[in-house]
N, C-alpha and C positions, 0 to 999 in steps of 0.2 A: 633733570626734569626735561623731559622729551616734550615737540613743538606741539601747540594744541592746533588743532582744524577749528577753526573759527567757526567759518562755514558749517562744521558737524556738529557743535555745540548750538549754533543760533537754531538750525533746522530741528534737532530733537526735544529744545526747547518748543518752539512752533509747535510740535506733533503734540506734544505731552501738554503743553497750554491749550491746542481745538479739543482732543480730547475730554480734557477735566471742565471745559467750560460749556462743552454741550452736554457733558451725563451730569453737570451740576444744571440742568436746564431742568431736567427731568428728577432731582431727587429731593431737594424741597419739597415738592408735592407728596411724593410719595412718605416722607417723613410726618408729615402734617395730616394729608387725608387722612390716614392710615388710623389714626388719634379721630378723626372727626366722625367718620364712618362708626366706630366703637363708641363713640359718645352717643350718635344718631341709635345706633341700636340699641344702647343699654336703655332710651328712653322707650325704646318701642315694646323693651321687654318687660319695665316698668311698669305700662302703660295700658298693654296690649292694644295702644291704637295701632291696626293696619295702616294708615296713615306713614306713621313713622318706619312702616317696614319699606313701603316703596322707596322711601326719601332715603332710607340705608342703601337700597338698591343699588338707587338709580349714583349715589357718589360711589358706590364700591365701582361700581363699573368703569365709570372715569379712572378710580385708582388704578384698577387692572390692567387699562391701555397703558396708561402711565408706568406703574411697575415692568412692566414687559421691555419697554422700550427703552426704560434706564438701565436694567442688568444689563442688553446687551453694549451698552457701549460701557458700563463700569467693567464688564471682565475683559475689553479691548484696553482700558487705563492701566491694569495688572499686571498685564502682558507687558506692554510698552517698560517696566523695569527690565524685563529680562533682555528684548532685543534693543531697545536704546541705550540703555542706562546698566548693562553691565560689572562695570568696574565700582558703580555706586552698589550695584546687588552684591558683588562680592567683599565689598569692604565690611557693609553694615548689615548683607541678609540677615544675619547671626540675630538682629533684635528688630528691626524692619519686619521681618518675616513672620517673626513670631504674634504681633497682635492680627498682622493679616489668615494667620493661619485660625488662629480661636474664632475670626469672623466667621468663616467660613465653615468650621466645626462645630460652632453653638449657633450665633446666632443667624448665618444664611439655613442652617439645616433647620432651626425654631420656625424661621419664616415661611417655609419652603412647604414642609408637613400643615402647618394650620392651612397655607393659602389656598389647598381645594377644597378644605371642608369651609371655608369662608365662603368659598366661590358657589360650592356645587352642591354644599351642603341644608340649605335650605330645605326643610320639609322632611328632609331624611334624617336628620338627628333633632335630638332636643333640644328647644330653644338656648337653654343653660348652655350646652356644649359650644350650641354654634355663636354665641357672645362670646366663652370662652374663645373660640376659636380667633375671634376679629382683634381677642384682646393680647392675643398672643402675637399673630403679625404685627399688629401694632408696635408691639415691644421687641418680636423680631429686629424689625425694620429699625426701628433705634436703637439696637444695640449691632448692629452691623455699624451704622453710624458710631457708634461709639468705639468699635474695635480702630479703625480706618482712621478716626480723629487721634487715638493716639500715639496710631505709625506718623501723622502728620506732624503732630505734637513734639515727639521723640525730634522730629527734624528741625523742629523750630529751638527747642532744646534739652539735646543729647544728655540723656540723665543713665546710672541705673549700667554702666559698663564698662570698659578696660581697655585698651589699643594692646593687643599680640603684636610685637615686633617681628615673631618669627616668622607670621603668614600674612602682617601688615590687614589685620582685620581688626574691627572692634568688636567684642564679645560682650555679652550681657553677663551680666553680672548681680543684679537684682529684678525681678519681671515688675515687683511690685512698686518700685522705685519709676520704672516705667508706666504703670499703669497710672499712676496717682501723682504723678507731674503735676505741678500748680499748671501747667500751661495745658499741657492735655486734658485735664477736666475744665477750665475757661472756652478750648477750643470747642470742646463737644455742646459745654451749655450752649456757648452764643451760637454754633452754628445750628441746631437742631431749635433752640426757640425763633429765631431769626427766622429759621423753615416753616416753624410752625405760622407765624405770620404770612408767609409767602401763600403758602394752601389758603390761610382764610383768606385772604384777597382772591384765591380764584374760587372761593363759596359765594363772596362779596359778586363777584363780576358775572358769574353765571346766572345768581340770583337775581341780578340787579338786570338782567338781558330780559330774563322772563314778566320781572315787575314792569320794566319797559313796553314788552308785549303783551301785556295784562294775559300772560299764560302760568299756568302753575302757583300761582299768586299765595296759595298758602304752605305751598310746599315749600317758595322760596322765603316766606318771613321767616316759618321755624328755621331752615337753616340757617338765616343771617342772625336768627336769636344769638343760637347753640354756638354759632362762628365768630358772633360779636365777643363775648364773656371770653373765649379761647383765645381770641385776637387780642384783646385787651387786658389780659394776663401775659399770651407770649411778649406783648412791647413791652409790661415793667421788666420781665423776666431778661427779656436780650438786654434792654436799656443796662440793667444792673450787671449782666458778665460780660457786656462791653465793656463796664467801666474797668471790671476783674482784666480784660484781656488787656487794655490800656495800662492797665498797673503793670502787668507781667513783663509786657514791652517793655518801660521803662525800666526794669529792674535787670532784663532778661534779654532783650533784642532794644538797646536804645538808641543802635542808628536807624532802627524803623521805625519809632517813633518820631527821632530827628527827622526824616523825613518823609515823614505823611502830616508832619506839622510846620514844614519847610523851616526849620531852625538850625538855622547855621551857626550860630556862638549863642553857646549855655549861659545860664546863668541863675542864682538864687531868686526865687519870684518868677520866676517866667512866667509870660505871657500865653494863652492858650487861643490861638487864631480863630473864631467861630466865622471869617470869612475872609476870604484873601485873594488877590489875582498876582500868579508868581512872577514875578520879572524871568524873561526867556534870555535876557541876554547874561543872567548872572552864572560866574564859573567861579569854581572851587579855588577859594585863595584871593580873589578878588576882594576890592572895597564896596563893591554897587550892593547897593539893597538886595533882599531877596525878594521884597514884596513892589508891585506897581500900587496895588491896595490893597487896605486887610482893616478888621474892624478885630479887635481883639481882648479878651478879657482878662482883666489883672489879675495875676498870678494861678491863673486857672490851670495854666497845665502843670506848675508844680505840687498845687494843690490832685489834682489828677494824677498824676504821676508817682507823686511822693505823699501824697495824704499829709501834706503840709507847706502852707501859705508859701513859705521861707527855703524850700527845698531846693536843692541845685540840681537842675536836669541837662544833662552835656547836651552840647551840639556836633553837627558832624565836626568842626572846625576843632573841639574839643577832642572828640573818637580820634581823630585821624592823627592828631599829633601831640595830643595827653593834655594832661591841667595838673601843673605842678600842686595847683594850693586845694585839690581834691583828692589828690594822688590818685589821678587816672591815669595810665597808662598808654599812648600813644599807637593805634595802628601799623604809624611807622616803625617802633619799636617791637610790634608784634612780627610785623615781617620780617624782621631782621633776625629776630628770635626762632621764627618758622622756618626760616632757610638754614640756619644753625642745626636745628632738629631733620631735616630731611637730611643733612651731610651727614649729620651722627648717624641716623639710622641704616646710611648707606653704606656706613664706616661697620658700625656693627654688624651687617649681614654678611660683607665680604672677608671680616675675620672670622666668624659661624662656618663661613664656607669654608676658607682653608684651614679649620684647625686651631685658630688660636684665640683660647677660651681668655686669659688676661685682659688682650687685644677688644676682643667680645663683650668682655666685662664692664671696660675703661668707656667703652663709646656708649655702652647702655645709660652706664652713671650719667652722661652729658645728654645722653639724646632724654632721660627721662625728666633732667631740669627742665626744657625747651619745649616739651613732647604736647604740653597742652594751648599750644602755639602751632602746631603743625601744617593746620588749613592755611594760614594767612600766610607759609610759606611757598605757595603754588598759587600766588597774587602776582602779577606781570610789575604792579606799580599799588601804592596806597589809593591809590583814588580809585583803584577796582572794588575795594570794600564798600563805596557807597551806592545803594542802589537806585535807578530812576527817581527822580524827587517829584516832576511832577506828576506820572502817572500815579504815585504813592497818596501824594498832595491831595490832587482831584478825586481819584476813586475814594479815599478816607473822607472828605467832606460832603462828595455826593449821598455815601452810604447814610451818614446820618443824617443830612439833611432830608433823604426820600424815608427811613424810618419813623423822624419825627411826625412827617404827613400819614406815614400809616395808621401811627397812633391817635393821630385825632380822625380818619378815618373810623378807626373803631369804635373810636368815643360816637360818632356822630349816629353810625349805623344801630350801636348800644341804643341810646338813646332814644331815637326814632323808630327802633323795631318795639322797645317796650312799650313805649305810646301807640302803638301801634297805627302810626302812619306813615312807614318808608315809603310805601309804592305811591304817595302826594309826592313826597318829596323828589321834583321831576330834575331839579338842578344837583341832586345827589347820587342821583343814579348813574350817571355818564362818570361822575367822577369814580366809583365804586368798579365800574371796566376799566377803566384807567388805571385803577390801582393796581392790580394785576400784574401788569406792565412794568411797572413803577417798581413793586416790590422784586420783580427777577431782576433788573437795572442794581438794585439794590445790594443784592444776594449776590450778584456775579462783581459789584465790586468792591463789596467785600472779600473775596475771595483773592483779588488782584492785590487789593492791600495787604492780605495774609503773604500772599505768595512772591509779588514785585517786590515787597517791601522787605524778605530776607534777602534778596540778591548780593553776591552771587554769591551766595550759599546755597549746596545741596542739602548739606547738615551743618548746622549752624557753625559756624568758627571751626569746622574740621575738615569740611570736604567741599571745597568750589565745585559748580556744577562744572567747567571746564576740563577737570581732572574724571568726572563724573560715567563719563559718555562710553558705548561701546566703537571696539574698534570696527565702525563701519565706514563706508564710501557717504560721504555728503551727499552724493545723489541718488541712493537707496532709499533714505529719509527722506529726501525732496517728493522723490516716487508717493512712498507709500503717505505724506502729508496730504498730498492732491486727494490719493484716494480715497483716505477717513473721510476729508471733509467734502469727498461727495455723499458721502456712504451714510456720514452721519445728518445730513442738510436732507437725504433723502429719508431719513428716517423721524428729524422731525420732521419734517412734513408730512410725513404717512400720520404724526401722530395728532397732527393738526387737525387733519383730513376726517380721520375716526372719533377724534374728542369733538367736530363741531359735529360733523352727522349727526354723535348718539345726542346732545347736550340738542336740539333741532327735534329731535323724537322723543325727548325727556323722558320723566317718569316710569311711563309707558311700553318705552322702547329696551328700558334695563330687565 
């Protein structure tokens, strides 16, 4: 096992982390509008109020800025596997590659053909069509997302293929095994309903600018209607494959559940933190508490976890060195199994090379007892398997404590739009901007808990990102990290710049 660059690992991590956190800035929306706009017009088709046709306008247009400006940093995130991240493209392209390529063959090409006649189509073709056409991006646009969730998926975990000894690749071996992951269809629902809530908080926020300036005042209640019922469908929706993705964890990734609930020693009945401040001085192995304060509810997370009161849900201090009386298997024991399997397989290619097929034979049989151990062989030490606790911690509790306030958001805006008196309600409208805000906060850290929360995994339990990385210079990356994130800070802000213009010219200006 040859020395890692430390330095090239942090840095391409850095790149690959600005990137995904600013084109997830821009694609909630565009998941969400996308849905809203289609809804907006089917009433107008309905309806035949002109009315409703401006109001489709004036949000497709918002979507548009928005859609432009997310492609280009989503095909800068694609790239980044082949020049960062190399030796992870060439181990796992073989299934990796494969849902990213159907995006791009179904549903980028679905999206791509509707989006001029959405755009340009107006007046030129038939009403029927051009609904058709909104309801096609619409489902473009989430099934892109759905391709992309379950290359993610696939890494959260590896299902559906085979490890090639001979070219040290893993090879797919069933698509559908991949496509239908418990974890990849959890990942696509909660992320794309979550989205969907993120868009109506920016219906909520723009609406709620113009009720503030008594502009557009009934353009903006119909929207917060149509945005309220959608908002307050997507929070049961996420609330519920939340709880799907929290099951999955504990079944499927339970040190990221260990720690986004800061639980260090498992146990039957566990407790489920609903709020906690981590103790900063506590280290692995230690006797100090892990919490300064926590308010916590009785057997809540095994109830979560295990969909039973009485359930045992490990802790790190469990993962990392087993539970004899659950027969869980110890971390430390996995690495010791992983380094076994990297000799054997090193053993086995250098008899393939000279010739001796027995020799060949003999090291297969040992490296394939060991073989599903392999990742945790390219661990420095056990205690590299746990990742960040508190940013795990925090970003897990922020997320749902700011969803919780979305959804009484929509309950309230529900409400008040049907009585029709949101624009009185003067102490509700400020917070309705704010939501906004609140729900990206939201969105991006959940995404942190997705993503900090497998470390250091590339692909779960097989491939550290450390081993991950292309052979480059650590100052290549440094280089080209500075320059995304001028590149990308400059482009939202272009996006800032054109979303307030037109949203200042409303209606009118789309």
């Amino acid at each position: 096992m040859g020395e890692i660059d430390l330095a090239l690992v942090n840095w391409s991590r850095a790149q690959f982390a600005l990137t995904a956190m600013y084109h997830w800035l821009f694609v909630p929306l565009t998941l969400g509008l996308s849905f809203l706009c289609a809804f907006y017009e089917t009433i107008y088709v309905k309806t035949g109020n002109e009315e409703w046709k401006h109001l489709t306008k004036f949000w497709m247009t918002l979507f548009g800025i928005n859609f432009a400006i997310g492609v280009a940093t989503g095909i800068i995130l694609e790239f980044e596997f082949g020049t960062n991240w190399s030796n992870y493209s060439w181990m796992v392209g073989d299934i990796f590659g494969a849902p990213l390529a159907v995006e791009g063959i179904v549903a980028f090409f679905l999206e791509a053909t509707f989006f001029a006649v959405m755009f340009f189509g107006w007046n030129r073709v038939s009403k029927g069509f051009h609904l058709f056409s909104t309801w096609m991006v619409a489902i473009g646009s989430n099934l892109s997302a759905l391709w992309i969730l379950v290359a993610n998926g696939w890494m959260q975990y590896p299902t559906g293929m085979a490890f090639n000894p001979d070219n040290a690749r893993f090879e797919m071996q069933n698509f559908w095994e991949v496509l239908f992951s418990p974890v990849a269809i959890a990942k696509f629902t909660h992320t794309t309903s979550s989205s969907f809530l993120v868009a109506v908080m920016f219906v909520f926020a723009v609406s709620s600018y113009y009720l503030i300036k008594r502009r557009h005042v009934e353009m903006a209640k119909r929207s917060i209607i149509v945005a309220s019922v959608f908002g307050l469908i997507a929070f049961c929706y996420a609330s519920f494959t939340g709880d799907e993705s929290a099951y999955n964890n504990a079944h499927r990734q339970p040190m990221k559940m260990a720690a986004y609930e800061g639980l260090f020693d498992g146990g039957k009945g566990a407790d489920l933190v609903a709020f906690g401040i981590l103790n900063p001085d506590k280290k692995l192995g230690d006797d100090q508490d892990p919490f300064l304060y926590h308010i916590s509810i009785p057997k809540g997370l095994s109830l979560l976890g295990m969909r039973e009161l009485n359930g045992f849900v490990p802790g790190i201090n469990d993962l990392l060195h087993g539970n004899e009386q659950e027969n869980l298997l110890g971390y430390d024991r996995k690495v010791e199994r992983g380094r076994l399997a990297i000799a054997d397989l090193a053993e086995y290619k250098a008899a393939k090379k000279s010739g001796d097929e027995p020799a060949a034979q003999a090291s297969l049989v040992k490296f394939n007892e060991n073989q599903e151990f392999l990742g945790y062989g390219y661990l420095e030490s056990v205690e590299d398997a746990v990742p960040p606790i508190q940013a795990s911690f925090y970003s897990f509790h922020v997320m749902v404590y700011l969803a919780v306030f979305l959804g009484l958001i929509c309950l309230a805006y529900l409400v008040y739009g049907i009585k029709d008196t949101i624009e009185e309600k003067r102490w509700l409208l400020p917070l309705g901007i704010l939501s906004f805000f609140l729900a990206m906060i939201a969105s991006q850290a959940g995404w942190i808990v997705a993503e900090v929360g497998r470390q250091p995994w590339a692909i779960q339990n097989m491939l550290p990102v450390g081993v991950a990385t292309s052979n480059l210079a650590a100052g290549n990356v440094m280089t080209t990290f500075w320059m995304f994130a001028i590149l990308f800070t400059l482009l939202l802000l272009a996006e800032i710049k054109i979303m307030l213009n037109q949203i200042k010219k409303g209606p009118e200006g789309a």
